[in-house]
Backbone as a ProteinNet text record, in pm:
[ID]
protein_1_A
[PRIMARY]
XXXXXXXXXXXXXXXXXXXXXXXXXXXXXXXXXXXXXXXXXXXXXXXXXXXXXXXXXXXXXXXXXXXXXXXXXXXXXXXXXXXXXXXXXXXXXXXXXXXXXXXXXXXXXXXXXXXXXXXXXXXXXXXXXXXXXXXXXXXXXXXXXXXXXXXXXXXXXXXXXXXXXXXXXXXXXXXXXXXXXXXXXXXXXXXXXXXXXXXXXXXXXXXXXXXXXXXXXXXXXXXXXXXXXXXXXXXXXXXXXXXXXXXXXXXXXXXXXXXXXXXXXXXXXXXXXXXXXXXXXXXXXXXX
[TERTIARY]
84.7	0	87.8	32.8	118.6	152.1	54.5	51.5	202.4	206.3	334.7	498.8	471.2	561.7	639.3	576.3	605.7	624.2	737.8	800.1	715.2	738	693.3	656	565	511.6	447.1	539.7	461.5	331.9	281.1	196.4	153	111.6	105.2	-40.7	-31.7	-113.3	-107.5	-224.7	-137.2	-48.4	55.9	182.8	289.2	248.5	372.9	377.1	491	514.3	524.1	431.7	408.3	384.1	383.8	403.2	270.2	213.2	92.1	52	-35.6	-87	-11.5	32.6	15.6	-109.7	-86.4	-215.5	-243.3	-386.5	-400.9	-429.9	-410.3	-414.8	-580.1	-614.3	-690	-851	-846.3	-931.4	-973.2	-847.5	-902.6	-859.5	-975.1	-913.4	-852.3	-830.8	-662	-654.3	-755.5	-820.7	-830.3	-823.5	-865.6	-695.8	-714.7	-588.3	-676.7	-572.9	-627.8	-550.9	-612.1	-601.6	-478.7	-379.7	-232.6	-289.6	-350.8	-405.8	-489.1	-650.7	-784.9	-824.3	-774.9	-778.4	-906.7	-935.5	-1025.2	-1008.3	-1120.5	-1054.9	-1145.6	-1016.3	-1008.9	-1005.1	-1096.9	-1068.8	-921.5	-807.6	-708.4	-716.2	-794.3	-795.2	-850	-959.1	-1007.4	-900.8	-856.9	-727.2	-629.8	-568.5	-457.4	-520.6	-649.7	-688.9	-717.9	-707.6	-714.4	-570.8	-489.7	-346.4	-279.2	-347.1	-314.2	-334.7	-457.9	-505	-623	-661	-754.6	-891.7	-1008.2	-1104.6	-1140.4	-1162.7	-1207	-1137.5	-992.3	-946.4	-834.2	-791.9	-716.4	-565.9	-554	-389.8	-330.8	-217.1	-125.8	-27.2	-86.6	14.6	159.5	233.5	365.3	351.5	392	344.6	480	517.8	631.6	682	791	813.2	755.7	736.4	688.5	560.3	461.8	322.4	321.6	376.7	447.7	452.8	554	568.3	434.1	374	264.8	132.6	166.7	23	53.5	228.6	260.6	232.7	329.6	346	212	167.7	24.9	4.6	-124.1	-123.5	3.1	45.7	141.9	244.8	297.9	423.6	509.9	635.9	753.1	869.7	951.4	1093.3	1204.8	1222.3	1350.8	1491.6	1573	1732.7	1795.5	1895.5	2062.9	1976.7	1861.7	1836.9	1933.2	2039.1	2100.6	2259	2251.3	2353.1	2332	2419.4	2449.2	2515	2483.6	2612.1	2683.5	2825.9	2944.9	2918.8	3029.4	3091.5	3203.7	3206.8	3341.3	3401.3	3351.8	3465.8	3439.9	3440	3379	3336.3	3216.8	3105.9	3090.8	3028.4	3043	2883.4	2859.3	2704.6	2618	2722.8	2644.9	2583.6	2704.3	2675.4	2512.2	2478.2	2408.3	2278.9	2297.7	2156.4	2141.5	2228	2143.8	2076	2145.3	2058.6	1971.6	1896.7	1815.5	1677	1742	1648.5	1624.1	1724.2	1669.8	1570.8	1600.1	1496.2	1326.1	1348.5	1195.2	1136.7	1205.2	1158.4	1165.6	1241.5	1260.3	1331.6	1408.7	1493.9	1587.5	1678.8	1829.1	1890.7	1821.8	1833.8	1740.2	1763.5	1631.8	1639.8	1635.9	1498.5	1568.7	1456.8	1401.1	1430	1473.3	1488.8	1399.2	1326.9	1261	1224.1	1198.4	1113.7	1024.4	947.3	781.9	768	563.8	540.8	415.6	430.6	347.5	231.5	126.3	-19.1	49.1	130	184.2	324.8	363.8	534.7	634.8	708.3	826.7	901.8	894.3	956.7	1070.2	1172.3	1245.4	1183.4	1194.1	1175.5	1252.2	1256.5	1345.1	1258.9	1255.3	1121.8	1183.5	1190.5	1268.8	1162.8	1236.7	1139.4	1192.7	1105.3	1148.7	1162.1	1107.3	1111.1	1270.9	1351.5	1492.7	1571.1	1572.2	1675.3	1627.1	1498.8	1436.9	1472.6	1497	1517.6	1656.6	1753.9	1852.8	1934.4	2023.2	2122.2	2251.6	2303.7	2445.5	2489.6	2609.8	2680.3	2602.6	2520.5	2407.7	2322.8	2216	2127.5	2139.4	2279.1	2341.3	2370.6	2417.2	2467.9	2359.1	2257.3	2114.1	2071.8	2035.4	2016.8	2036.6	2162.1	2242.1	2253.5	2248	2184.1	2099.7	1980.3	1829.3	1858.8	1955.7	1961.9	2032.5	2115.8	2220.3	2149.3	2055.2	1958.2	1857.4	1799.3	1668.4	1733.5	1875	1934.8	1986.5	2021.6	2080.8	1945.5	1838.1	1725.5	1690.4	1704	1657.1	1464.8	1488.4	1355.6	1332.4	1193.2	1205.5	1244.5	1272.5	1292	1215	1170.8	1072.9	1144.8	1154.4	1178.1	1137.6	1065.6	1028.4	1075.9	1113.7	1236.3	1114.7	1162.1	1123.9	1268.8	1323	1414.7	1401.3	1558.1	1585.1	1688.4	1739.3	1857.5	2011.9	2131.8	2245.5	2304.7	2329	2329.6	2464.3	2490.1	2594	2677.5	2598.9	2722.7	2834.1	2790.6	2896.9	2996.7	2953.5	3057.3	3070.7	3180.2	3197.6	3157.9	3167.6	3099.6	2939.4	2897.8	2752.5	2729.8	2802.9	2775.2	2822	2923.5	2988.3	2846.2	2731.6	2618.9	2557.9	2569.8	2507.1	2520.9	2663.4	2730	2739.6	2707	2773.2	2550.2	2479.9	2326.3	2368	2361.6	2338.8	2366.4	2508	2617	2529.9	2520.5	2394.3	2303	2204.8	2065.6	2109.6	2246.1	2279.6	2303.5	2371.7	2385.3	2258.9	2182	2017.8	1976.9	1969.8	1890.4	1975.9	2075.9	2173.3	2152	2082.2	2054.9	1853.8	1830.8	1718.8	1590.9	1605.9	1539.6	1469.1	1354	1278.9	1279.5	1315.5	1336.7	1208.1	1110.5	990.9	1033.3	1026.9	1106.9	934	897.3	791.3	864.4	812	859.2	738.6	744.6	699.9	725.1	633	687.6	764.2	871.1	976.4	1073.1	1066.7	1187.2	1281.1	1428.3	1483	1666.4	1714.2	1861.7	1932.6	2047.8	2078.4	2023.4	1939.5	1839.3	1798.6	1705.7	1676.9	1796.5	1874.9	1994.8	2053.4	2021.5	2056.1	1902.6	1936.3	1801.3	1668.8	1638.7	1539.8	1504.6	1542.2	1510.1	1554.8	1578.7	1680.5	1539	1433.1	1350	1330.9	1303	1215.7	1115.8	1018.8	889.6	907.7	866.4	860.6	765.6	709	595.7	551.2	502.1	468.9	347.5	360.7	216.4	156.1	51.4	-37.6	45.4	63.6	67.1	259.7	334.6	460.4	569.7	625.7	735	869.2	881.7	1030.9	1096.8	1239.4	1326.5	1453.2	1550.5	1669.3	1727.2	1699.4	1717.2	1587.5	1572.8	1445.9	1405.3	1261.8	1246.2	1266.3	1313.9	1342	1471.7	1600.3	1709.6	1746.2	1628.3	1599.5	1600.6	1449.8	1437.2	1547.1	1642	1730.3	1871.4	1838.8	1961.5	1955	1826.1	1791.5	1727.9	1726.9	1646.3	1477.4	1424	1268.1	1174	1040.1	938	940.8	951.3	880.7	778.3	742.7	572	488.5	369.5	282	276.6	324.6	326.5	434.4	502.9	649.3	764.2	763.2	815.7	725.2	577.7	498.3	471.3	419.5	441.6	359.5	211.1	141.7	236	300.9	405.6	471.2	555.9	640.7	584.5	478.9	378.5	345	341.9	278.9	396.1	549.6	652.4	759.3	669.4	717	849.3	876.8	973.8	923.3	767.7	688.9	598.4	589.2	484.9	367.2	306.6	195.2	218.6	91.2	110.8	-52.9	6.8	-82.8	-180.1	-266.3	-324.1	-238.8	-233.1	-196.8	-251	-372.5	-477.7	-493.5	-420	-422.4	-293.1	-195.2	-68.7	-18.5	-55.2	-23.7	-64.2	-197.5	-239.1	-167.9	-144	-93.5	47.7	164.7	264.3	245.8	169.8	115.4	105.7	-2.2	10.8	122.6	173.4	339.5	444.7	421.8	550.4	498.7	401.8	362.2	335.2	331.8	295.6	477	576.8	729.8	804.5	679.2	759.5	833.1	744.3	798.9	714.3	795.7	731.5	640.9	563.8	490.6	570	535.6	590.5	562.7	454	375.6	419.1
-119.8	0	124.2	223.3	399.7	428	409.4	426.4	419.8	297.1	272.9	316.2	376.2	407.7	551.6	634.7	721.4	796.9	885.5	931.3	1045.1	1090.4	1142.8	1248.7	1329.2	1436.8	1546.1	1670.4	1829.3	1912.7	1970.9	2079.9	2158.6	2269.8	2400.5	2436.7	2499.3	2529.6	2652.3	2783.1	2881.6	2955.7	2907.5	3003.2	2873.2	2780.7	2707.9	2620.2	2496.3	2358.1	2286	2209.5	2090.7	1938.7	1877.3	1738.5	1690.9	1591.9	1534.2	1454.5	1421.5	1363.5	1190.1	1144.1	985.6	956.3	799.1	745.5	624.3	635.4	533.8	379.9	340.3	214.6	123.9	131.9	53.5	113.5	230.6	329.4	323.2	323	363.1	212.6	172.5	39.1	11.9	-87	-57.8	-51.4	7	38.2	196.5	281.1	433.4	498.6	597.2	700.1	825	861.6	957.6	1119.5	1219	1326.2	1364	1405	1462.7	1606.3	1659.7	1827	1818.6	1764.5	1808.8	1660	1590.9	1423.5	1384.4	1410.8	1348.9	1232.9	1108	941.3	948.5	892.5	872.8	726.2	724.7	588.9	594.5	470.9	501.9	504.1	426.7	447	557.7	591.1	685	838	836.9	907	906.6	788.4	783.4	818.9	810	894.7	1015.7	1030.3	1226.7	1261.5	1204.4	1211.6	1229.6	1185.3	1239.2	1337.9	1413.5	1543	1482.6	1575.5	1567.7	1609.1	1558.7	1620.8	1707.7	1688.6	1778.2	1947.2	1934.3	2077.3	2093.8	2009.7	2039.5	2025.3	1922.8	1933.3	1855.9	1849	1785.6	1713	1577.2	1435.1	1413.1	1390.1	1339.3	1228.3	1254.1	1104.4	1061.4	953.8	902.2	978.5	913.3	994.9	921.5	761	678.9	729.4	768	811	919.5	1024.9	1151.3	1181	1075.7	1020.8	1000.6	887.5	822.6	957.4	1047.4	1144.5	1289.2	1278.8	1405.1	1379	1237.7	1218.1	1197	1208	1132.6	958.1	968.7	817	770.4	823.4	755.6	715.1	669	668.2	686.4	646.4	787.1	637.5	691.9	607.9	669.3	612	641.4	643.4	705	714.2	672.7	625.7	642.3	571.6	493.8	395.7	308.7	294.2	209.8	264	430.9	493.4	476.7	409	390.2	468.8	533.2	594.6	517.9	603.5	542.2	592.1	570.1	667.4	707	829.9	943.3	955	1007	1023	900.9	768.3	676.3	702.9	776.5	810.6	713.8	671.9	565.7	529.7	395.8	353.4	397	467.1	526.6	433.7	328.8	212.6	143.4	112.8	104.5	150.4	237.5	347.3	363.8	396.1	332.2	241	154.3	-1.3	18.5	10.1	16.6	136.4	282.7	329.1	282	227.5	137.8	42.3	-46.9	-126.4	-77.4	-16	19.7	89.8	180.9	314.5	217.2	114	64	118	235.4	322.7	293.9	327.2	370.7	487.4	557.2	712	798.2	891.1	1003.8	1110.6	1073.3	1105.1	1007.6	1030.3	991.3	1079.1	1020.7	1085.2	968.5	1093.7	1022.3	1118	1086.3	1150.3	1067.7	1180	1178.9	1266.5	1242.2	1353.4	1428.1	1575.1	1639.8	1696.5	1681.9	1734.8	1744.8	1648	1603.2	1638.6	1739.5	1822.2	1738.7	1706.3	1596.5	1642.3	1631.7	1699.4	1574.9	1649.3	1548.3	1634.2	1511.9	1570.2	1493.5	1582.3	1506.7	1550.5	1400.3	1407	1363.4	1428.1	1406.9	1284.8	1199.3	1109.8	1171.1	1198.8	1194.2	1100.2	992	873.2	849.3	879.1	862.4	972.8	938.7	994.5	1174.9	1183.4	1260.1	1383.1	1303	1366.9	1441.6	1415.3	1456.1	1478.9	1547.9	1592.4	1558.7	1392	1363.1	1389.2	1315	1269.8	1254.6	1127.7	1085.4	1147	1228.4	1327.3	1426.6	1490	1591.3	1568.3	1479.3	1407.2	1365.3	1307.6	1253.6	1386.4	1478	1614.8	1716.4	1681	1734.1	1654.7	1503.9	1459.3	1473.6	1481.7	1531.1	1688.6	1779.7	1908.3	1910.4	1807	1773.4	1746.6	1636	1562.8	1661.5	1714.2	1834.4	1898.2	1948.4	2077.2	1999.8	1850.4	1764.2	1761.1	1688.8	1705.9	1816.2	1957.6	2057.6	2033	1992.7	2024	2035.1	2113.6	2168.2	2046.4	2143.4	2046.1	2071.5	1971.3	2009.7	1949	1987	1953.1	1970.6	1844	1836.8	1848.9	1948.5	1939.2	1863	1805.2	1775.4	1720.8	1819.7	1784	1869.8	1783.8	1840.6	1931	1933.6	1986	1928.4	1937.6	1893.3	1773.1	1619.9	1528.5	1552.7	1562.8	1605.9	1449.7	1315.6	1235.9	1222	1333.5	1353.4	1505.9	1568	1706.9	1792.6	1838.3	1885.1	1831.1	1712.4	1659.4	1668.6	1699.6	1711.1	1838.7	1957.5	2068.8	2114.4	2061.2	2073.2	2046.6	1940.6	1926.4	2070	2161	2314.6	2415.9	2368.5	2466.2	2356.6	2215.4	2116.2	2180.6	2136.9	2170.5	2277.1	2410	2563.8	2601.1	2559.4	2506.4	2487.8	2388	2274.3	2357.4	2392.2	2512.9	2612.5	2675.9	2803.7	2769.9	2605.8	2614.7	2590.8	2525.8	2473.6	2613.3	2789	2898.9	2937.9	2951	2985.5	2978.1	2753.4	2751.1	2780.5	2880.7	2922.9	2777.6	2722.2	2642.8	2651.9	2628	2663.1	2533.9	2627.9	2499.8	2536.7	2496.6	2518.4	2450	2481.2	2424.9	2440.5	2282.3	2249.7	2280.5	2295.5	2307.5	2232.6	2146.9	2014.2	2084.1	2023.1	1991.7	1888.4	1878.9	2036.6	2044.4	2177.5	2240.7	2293.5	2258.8	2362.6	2307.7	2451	2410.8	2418.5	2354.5	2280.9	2316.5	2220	2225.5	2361	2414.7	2536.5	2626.2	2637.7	2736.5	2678	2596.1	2575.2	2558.2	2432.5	2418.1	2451.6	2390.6	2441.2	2612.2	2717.7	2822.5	2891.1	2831.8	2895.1	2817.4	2795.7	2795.2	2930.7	2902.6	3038.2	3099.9	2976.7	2985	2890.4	2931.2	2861	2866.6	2689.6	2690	2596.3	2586.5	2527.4	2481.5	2375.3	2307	2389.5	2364.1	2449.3	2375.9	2501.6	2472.7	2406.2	2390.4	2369.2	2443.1	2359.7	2403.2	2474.8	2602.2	2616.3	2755	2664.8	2793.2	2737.2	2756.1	2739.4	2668.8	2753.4	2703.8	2702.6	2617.4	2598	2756.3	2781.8	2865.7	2895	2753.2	2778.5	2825.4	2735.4	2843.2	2990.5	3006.9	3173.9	3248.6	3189.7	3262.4	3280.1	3168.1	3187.6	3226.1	3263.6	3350.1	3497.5	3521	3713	3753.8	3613.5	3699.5	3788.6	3674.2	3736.3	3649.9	3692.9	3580.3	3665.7	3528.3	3505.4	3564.7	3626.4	3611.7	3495.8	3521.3	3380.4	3361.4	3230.3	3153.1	3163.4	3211.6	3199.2	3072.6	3093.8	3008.3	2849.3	2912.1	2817.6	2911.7	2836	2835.5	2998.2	3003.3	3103.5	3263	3216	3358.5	3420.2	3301.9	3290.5	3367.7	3302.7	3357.7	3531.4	3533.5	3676.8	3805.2	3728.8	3778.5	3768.4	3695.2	3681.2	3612.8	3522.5	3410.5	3278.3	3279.4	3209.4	3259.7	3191.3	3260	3212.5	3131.2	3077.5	2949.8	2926.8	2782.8	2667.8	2616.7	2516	2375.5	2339.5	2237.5	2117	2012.4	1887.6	1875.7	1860.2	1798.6	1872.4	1979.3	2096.9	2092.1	2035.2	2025.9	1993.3	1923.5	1805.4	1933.4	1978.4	2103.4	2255.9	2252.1	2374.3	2351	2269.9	2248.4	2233.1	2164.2	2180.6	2274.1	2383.4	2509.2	2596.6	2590.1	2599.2	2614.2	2468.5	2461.2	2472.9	2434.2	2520.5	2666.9	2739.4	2894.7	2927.2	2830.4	2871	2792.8	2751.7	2677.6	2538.5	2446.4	2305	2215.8	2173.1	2084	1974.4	1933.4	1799.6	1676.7	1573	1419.1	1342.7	1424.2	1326.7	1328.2
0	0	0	-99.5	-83.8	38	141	303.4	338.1	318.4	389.9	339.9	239.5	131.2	175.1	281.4	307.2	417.4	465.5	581.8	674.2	762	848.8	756.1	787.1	707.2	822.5	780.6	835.7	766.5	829.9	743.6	818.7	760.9	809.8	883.4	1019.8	1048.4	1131.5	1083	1143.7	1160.2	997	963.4	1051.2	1118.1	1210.6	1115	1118.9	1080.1	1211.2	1178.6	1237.4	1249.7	1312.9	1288.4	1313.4	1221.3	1258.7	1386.9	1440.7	1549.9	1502.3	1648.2	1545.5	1531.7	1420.8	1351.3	1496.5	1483.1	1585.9	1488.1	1516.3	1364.1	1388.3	1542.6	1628.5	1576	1555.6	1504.5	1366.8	1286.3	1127.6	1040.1	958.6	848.7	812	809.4	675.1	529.1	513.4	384.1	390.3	491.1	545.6	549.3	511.8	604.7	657.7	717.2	797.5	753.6	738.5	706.5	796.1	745.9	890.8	909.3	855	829.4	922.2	913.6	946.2	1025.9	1010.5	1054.6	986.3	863.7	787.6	776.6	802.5	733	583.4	494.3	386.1	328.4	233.5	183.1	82.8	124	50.4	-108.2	-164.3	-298.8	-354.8	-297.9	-339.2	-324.2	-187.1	-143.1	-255.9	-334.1	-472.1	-565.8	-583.8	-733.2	-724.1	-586.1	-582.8	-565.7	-628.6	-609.6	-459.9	-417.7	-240.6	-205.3	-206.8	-173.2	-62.2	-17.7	72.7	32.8	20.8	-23.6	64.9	216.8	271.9	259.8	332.8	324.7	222.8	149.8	21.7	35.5	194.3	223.2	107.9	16.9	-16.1	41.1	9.2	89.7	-39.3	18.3	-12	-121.2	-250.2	-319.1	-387.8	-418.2	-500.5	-629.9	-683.3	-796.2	-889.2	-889.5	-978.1	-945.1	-873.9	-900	-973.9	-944.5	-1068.4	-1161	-1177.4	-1301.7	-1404.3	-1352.2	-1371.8	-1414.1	-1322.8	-1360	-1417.9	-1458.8	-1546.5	-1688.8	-1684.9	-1853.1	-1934.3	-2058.7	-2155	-2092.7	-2118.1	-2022.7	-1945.3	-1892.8	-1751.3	-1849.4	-1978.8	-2032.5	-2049.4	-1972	-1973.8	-2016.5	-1996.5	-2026	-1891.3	-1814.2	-1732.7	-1777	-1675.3	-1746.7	-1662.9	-1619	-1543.8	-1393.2	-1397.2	-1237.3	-1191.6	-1282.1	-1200.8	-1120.5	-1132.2	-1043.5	-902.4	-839.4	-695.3	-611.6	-521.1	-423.9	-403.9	-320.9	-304.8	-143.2	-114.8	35.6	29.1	-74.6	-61.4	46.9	140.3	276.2	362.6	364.7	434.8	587.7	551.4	676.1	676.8	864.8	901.6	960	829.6	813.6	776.3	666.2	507.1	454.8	406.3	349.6	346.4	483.3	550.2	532	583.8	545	386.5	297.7	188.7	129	153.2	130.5	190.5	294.9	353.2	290.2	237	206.7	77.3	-7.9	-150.6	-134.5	27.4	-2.4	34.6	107.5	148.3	24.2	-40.3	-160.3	-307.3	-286.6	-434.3	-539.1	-460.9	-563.7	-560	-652.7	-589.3	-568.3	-532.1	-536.8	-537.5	-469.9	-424.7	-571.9	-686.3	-832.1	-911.7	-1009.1	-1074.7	-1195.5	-1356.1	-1472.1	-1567.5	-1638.2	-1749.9	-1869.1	-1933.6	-2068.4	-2134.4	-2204.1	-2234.1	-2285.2	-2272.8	-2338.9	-2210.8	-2235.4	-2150.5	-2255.2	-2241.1	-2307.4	-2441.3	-2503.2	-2642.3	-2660.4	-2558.3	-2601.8	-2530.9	-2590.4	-2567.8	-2485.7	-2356.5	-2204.7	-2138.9	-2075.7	-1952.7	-1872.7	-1758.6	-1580.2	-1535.9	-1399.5	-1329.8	-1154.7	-1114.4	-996.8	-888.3	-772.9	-645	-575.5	-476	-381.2	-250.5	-153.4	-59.9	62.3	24.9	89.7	89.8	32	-5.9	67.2	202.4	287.6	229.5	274.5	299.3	163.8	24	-75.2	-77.5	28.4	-5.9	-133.9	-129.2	-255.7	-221.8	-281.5	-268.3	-406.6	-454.5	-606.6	-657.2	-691.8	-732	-788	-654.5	-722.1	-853.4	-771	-830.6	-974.5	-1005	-1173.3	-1211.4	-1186	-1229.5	-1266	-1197.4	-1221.3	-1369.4	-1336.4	-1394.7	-1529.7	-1554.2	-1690.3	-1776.1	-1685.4	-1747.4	-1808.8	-1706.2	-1807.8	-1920.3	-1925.2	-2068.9	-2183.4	-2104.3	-2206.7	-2291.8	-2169.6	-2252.5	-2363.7	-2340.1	-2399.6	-2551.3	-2519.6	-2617.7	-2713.9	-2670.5	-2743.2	-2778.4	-2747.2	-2764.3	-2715.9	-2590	-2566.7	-2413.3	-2365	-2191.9	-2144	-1994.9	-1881.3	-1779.2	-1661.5	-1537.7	-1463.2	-1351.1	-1262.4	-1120.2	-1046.8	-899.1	-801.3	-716.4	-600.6	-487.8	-409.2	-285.8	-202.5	-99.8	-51.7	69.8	158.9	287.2	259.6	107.6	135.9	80.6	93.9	69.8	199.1	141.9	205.9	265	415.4	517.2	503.4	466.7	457.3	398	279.2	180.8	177.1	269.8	253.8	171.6	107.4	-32.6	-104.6	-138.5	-267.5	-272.4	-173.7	-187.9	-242.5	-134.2	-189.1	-319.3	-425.9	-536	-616.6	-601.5	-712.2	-743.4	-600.8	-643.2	-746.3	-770.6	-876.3	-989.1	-973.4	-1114.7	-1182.5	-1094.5	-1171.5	-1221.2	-1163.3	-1170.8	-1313.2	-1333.3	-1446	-1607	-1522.3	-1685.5	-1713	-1580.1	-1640.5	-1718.6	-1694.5	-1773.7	-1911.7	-1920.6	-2081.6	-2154.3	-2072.4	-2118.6	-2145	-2053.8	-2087.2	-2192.4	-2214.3	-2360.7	-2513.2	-2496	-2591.7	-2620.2	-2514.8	-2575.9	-2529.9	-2447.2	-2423.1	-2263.4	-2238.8	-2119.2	-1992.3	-1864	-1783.9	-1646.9	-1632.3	-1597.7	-1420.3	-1282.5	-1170.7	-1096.9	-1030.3	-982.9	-826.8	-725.8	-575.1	-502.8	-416.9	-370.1	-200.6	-118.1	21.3	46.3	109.1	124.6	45.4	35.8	-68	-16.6	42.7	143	119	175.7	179.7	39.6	65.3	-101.7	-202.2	-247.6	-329.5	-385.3	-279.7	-305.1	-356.2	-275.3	-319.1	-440.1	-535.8	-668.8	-756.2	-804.4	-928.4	-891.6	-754.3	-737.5	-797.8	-736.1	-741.8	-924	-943.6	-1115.6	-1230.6	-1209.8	-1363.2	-1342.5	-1513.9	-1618.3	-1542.7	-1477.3	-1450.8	-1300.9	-1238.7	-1090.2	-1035	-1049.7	-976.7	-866.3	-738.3	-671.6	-633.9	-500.1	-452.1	-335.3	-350.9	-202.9	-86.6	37.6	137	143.7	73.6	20.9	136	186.6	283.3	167.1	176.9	48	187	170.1	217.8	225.1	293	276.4	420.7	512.8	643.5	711.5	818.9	888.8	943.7	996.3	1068.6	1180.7	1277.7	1398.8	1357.5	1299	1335.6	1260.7	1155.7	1129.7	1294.9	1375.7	1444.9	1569.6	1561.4	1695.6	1669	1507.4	1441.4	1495.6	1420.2	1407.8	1529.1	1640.5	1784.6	1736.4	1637.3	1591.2	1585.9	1609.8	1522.9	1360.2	1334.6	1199.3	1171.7	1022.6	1018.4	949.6	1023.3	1001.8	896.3	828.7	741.2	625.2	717.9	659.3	563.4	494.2	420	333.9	357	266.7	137.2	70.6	-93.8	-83.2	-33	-22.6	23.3	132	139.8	74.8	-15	-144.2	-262.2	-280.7	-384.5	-368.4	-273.5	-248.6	-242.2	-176.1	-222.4	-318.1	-436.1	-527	-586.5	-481.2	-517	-617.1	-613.1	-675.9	-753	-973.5	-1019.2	-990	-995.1	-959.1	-858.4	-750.8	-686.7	-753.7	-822.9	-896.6	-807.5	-790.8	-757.2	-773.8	-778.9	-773.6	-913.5	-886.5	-995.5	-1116.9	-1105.4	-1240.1	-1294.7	-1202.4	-1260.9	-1419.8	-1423.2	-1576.4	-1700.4	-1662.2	-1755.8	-1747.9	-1602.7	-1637	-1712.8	-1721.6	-1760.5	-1883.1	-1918.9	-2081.3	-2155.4	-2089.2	-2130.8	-2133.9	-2030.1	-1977.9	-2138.7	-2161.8	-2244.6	-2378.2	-2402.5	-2535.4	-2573.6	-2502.2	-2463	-2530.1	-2497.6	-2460.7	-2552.6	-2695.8	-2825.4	-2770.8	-2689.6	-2702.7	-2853	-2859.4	-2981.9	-2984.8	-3028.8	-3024.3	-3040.2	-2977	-2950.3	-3065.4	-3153.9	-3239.3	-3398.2
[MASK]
++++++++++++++++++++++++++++++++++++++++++++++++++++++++++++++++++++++++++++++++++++++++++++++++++++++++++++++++++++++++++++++++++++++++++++++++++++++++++++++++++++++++++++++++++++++++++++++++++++++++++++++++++++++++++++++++++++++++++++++++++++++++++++++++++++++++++++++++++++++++++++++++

């Protein structure tokens, strides 16, 4: 089941981040989830064909990249690239090793994204779709060069690129080499805007750190999900930096939006269309 497929999850209430109530299991079916937002019970299937939204108050649940996948491309068709890149352990951190395997086996990945191409509402697109089930979407070697392929690729094809951030950030098991993916992406997008080609950047809960301070933030067009954690450093150690509160609702997509770090924040369920419109508006070509 999706249920189980996925990590602890925050959402906003009140301008705060917060952690959901636990699930009482004794209570709800195992056919039900339970709302982390409003504690709505949900039937789970019905829950996956609303892409993991909530009917009642409209929270956005955490979904895979293979579901993503599945509901960006024309009928769910895509082609993947480079799944079988493995981390290493550059500085042999100790029970790295370890912890990857482990998050391969539960996520089924080998790595926190996902590269594929397709077609979007007919225009022959790469994406590149973060999991965060994968060591909480971190950014090691890996990511970073996966990344950083899909922008080779688009620019090689001469056609857009999308890309899903959902991350914590730059993976600390790796050090420099983690932080070196910031400037190896940044790099690629610039030759991708050069040759005149559009790189469209989706922002997911959570978007932060790392990430953010590279690809994430560098599309043409930047757009996010309702209710979307995006910033760089958390808000608590904002606030025990600058000796301030925050203001309410700081660093969700809606704040963003309003201060203009974000052009629009899109539905879940509108996604697939608005990107469509997206890249044809910006001369992508048809698949057909």
């Amino acid at each position: 089941m999706l249920r189980k497929s996925f990590q602890k999850q925050y959402f906003l209430v009140r301008g705060e981040r917060q952690a959901p109530a636990p699930r009482d299991t004794k209570d709800i079916p195992d056919f039900c989830v339970k709302c982390p937002s409003c504690g709505e019970i949900l039937l789970e299937e019905e829950y996956d064909k609303a892409f993991r939204v909530c009917h009642k108050c409209g929270h956005h649940g955490r979904i895979t990249a293979p579901a993503r996948l599945e509901s960006l491309f024309d009928e769910g068709r895509y082609q993947t690239f480079d799944d079988q890149m493995k981390t290493l352990n550059p500085l042999n951190f100790p029970g790295y090793e370890e912890k990857i395997e482990k998050y391969q086996k539960n996520s089924d990945l080998n790595e926190a994204v996902v590269v594929a191409s397709g077609s979007i509402d007919g225009v022959r697109t790469v994406a590149a779709v973060m999991d965060s089930r994968f060591m909480m979407g971190s950014m090691g070697s890996v990511v970073g060069e996966k990344v950083t392929r899909a922008v080779e690729m688009a620019t090689e094809q001469k056609c857009p690129l999308v890309v899903f951030s959902a991350s914590g950030g730059a993976r600390m098991q790796e050090g420099i080499v983690s932080l070196m993916q910031m400037a190896k992406t940044s790099a690629a997008l610039g030759r991708h805007g050069k040759a005149g080609l559009p790189y469209v950047s989706v922002l997911t809960d959570p978007t932060t750190g790392g990430v953010t301070a590279s690809f994430a933030m560098l599309g043409d067009i930047i757009l996010a999900e309702p209710g979307a954690l995006i910033g760089f450093a958390g808000p608590r150690v904002i606030e025990q930096t600058i000796k301030q509160k925050l203001p309410e609702g700081f660093q969700s997509a809606e704040f963003l939006l309003e201060h203009g770090f974000v052009d629009r924040i899109v539905p879940r369920a509108e996604m697939k269309r608005a990107l469509g419109t997206i890249l044809k508006l910006h001369g992508g070509e048809s698949d057909e």
